[in-house]
C-alpha positions in Angstrom: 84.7 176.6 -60.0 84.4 179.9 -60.5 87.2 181.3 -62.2 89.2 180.9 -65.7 92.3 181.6 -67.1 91.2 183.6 -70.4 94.7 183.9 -72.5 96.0 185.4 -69.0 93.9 186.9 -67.8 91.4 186.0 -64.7 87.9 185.8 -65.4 84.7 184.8 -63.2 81.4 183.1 -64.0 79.5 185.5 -61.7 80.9 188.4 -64.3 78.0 187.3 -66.6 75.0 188.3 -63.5 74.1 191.5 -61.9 73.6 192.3 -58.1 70.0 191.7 -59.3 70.5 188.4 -60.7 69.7 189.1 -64.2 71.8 187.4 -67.0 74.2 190.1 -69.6 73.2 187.6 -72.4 76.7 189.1 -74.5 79.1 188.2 -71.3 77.9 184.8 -71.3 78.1 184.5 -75.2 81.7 185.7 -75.1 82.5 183.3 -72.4 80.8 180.1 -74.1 82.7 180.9 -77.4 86.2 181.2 -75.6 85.8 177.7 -73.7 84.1 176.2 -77.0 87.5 177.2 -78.8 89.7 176.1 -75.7 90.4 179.1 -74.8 89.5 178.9 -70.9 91.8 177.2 -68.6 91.9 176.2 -65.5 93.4 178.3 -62.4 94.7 175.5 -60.8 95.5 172.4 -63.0 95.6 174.5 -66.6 93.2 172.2 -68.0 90.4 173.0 -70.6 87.3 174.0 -68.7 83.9 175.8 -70.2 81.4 177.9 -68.9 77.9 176.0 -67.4 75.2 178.8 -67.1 72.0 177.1 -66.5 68.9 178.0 -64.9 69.2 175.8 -62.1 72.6 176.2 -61.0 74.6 178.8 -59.6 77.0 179.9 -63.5 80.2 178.1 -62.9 83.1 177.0 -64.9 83.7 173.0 -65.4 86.6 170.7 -66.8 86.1 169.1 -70.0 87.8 165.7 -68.7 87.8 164.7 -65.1 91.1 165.3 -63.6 91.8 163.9 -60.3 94.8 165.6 -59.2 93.4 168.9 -59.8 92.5 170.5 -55.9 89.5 172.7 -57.1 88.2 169.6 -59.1 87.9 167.6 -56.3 86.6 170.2 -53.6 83.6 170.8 -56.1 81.6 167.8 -55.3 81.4 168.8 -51.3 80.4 172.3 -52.0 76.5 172.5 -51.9 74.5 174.9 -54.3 73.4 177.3 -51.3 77.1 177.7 -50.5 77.5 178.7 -54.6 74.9 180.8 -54.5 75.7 182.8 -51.5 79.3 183.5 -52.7 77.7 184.6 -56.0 75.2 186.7 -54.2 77.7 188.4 -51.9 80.7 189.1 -54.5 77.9 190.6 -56.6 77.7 192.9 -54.0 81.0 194.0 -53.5 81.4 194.0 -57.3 78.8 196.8 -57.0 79.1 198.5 -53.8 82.8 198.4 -52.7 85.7 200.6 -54.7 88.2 197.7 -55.0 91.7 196.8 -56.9 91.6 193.0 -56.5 88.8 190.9 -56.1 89.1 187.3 -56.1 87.4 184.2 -55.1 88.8 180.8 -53.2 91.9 182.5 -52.6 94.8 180.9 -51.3 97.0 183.3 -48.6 100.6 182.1 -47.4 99.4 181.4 -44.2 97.4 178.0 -45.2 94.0 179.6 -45.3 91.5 179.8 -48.0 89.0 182.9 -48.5 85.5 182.1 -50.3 86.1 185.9 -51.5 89.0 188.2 -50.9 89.0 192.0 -51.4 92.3 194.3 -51.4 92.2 198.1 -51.5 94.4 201.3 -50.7 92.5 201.1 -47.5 92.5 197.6 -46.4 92.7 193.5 -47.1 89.0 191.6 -46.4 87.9 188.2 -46.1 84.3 187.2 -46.8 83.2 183.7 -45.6 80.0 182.3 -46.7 79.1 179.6 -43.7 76.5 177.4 -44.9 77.6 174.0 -42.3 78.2 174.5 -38.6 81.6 175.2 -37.8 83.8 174.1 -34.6 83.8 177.2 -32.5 87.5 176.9 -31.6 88.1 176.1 -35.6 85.8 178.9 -36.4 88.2 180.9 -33.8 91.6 180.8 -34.9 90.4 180.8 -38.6 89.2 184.8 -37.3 92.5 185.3 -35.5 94.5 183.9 -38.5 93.3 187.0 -40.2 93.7 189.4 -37.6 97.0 188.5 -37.2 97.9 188.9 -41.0 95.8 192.6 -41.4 92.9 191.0 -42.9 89.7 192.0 -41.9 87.2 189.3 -41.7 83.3 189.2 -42.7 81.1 186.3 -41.6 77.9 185.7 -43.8 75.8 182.9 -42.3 73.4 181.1 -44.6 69.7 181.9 -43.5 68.2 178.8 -44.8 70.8 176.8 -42.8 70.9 179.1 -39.5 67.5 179.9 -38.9 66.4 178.7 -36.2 69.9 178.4 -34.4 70.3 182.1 -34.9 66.7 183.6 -34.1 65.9 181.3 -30.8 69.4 179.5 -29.5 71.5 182.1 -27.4 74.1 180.2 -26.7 74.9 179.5 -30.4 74.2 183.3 -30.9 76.6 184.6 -28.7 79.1 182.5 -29.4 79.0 183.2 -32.8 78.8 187.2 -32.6 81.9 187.0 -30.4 84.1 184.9 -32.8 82.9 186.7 -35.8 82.8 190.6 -35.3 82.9 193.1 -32.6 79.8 195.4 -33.2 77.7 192.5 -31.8 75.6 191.9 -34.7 75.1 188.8 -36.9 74.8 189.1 -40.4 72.8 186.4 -42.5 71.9 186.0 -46.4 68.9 185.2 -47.2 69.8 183.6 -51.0 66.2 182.8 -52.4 65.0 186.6 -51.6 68.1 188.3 -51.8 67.9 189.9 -48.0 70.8 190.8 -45.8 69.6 189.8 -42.0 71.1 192.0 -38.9 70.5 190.4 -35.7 71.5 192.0 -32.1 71.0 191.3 -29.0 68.8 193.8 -26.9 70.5 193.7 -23.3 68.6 194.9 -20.0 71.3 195.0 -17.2 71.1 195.3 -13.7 73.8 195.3 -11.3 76.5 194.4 -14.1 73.9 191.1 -15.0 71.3 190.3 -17.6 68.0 190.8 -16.6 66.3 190.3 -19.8 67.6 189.8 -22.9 66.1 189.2 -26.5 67.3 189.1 -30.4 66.5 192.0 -32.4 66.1 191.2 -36.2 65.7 193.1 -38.9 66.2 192.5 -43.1 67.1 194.5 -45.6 67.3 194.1 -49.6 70.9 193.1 -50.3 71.1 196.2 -52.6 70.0 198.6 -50.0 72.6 197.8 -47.9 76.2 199.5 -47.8 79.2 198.0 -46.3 81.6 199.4 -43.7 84.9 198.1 -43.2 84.7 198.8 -39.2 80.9 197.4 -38.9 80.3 195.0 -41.7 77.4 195.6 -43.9 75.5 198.8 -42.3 72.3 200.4 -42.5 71.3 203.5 -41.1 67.5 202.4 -40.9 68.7 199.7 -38.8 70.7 201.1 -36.6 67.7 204.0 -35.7 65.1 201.0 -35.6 67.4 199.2 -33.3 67.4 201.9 -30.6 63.8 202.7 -31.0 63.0 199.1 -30.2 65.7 199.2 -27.4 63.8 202.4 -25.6 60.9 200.3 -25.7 62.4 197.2 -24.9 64.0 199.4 -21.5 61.0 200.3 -20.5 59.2 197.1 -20.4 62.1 195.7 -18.4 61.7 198.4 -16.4 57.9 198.0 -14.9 58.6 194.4 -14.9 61.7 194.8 -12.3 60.1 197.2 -10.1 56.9 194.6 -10.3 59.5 192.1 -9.1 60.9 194.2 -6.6 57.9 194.5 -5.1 56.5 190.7 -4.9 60.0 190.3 -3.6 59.6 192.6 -0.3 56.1 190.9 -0.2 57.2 187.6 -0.2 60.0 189.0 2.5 57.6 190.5 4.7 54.9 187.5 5.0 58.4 185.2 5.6 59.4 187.4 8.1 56.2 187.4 10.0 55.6 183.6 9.5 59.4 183.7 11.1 58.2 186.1 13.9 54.8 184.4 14.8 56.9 180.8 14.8 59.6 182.3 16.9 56.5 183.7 19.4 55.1 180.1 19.6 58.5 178.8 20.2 59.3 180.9 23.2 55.5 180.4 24.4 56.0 176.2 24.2 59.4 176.4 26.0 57.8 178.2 28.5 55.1 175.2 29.2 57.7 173.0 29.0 59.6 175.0 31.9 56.2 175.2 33.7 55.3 171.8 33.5 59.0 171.1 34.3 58.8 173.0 37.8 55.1 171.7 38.2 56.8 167.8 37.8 59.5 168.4 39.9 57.5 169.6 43.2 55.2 166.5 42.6 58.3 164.3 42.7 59.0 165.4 46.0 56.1 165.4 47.6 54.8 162.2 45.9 58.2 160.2 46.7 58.4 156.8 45.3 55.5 155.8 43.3 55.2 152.4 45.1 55.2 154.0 47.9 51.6 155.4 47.4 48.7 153.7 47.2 46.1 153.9 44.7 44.0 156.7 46.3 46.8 158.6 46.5 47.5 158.6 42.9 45.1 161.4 41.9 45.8 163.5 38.8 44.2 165.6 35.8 45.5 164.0 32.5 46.8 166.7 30.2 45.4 165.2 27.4 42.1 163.8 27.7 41.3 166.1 30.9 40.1 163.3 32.8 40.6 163.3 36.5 41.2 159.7 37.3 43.7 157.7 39.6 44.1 154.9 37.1 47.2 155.8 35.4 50.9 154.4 35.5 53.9 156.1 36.9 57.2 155.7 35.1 60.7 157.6 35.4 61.7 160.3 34.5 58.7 161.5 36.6 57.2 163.6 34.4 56.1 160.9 32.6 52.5 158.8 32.7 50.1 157.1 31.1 46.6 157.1 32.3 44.6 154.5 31.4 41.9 156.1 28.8 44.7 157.5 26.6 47.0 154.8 27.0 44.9 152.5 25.1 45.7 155.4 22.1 49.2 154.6 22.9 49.8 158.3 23.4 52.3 159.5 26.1 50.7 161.8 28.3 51.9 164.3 31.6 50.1 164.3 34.7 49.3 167.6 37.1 48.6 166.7 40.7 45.3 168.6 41.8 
């Protein structure tokens, strides 16, 4: 844990780092001593606890003897070191960079929540989660509107080592998140081992009320260059002027790449439509045949009469087909309908044309 009763009054392990991470070797003296002498006691159970400041591990208060019905006690053996280190990293900063009258960390409010830190002054009440796991978006959802509803303002810090990929390549999870966690669109991760403050943004190109093109701006900054802003989060102003320089450009490239599509487009639509006219040419042209030969089939019928009524001789045709002029082919009804000998060994059907 990360906090002590010290003979009544509240006192963190973090108190004993800077926002640079360098140790105030008298802090941590003081703080040794007082849980050497059982002076420091837990917040929750009142228990003897001391202060662990190694080199490894994020500075942190510990019991003496394991108690199991203390809450903080057992909650400490799920929390990983990244998520320690990030809520050390990040109350650092507000330490430093924020005028505040309460700070405190894993604080309990009256409406069954639990902030990693919480913040109060004249101006306002603010919540800062450190999200190292993946959270259930409608979890992650009414946690945000929990706050809300009670004044609080939330923050949303992602871990970078845990998020990176999901927040620089997968939209979905992007969106999703920027919507739930603020309303300035941009997604705010700590980079722990380099102390860097990530913004991300989405760089929109709309057309007709739709996304074109889209792509994630990012941009880091040193945690101690940044300032925070209760309306925006943490803010930078180089960010904000690097953004829309990238979004200019970003415009005009989507720009030349719609007009190109535009065009191919009414390419594409002309050559259909001329396929579509030239089909619809050869269309009429073959109904027209058909019609010809139609007429052409009928007047044979009637002056031919019944095909056994004919003999042989009589039976004189050009075959469509093979262009053959022969009197050895078949009659069949309908009577546009024959089979002359040399194509019927194909198996073709064929018309005849009385010359």
């Amino acid at each position: 844990m990360f906090k002590a009763n010290w003979n009544g009054k509240i006192i963190f392990s973090f108190d004993i780092k800077n926002i640079y991470g360098y140790k105030d070797y008298s802090i941590e003296k003081k703080f040794r001593d007082a849980g050497y002498n059982r002076e420091l006691k837990c917040v929750e159970c009142g228990d003897d606890v001391i202060l662990k400041s190694g080199d490894k591990k994020v500075p942190h208060f510990a019991h003496i003897s394991r108690n199991h019905t203390c809450e903080i006690q057992s909650n400490e053996k799920f929390e990983s070191e990244e998520h320690k280190l990030g809520i050390q990293k990040l109350f650092s900063f507000f330490r430093s960079k924020v005028e505040i009258d309460l700070i405190d960390i894993n604080y309990r409010f009256g409406f069954g929540r639990r902030a990693n830190i919480y913040i109060e002054n004249k101006d306002s009440k603010i919540a800062i989660e450190y999200v190292v796991n993946p959270m259930n978006y409608n979890e992650w959802g009414n946690k945000h509107k929990d706050y809300l509803d009670n004044n609080i303002i939330p923050l949303w810090v992602l871990s970078r080592k845990k998020f990176t990929e999901m927040s620089g390549k997968d939209y979905n999870f992007f969106e999703k998140t920027v919507e739930i966690t603020n309303s300035v669109g941009i997604l705010f991760t700590l980079d722990t081992t380099n102390d860097r403050i990530y913004f991300a943004k989405f760089l929109d190109y709309f057309k007709e009320n739709v996304v074109f093109q889209r792509k994630i701006y990012k941009e880091y900054f040193l945690i101690s260059e940044v300032e925070y802003d209760v309306n925006n989060g943490f803010s930078s102003c180089e960010f904000l002027e690097r953004y829309q320089e990238e979004k200019n450009k970003f415009n005009e490239k989507c720009d030349k790449k719609y007009s190109e599509m535009l065009k191919n487009q009414n390419e594409s639509n002309k050559k259909v439509e001329e396929k579509n006219r030239i089909n619809q040419m050869e269309s009429i042209k073959s109904e027209k045949r058909k019609n010809i030969n139609r007429v052409k089939a009928k007047n044979y019928s009637k002056n031919l009469g019944s095909a056994n009524s004919l003999s042989r001789e009589e039976k004189w045709a050009y075959c469509i087909n093979c262009g053959k002029y022969t009197n050895e082919w078949w009659y069949f009804e309908p009577p546009n309908k024959c089979k002359c000998y040399c194509t019927m060994e194909k198996g073709r059907n064929l018309k005849d044309e009385k010359k």
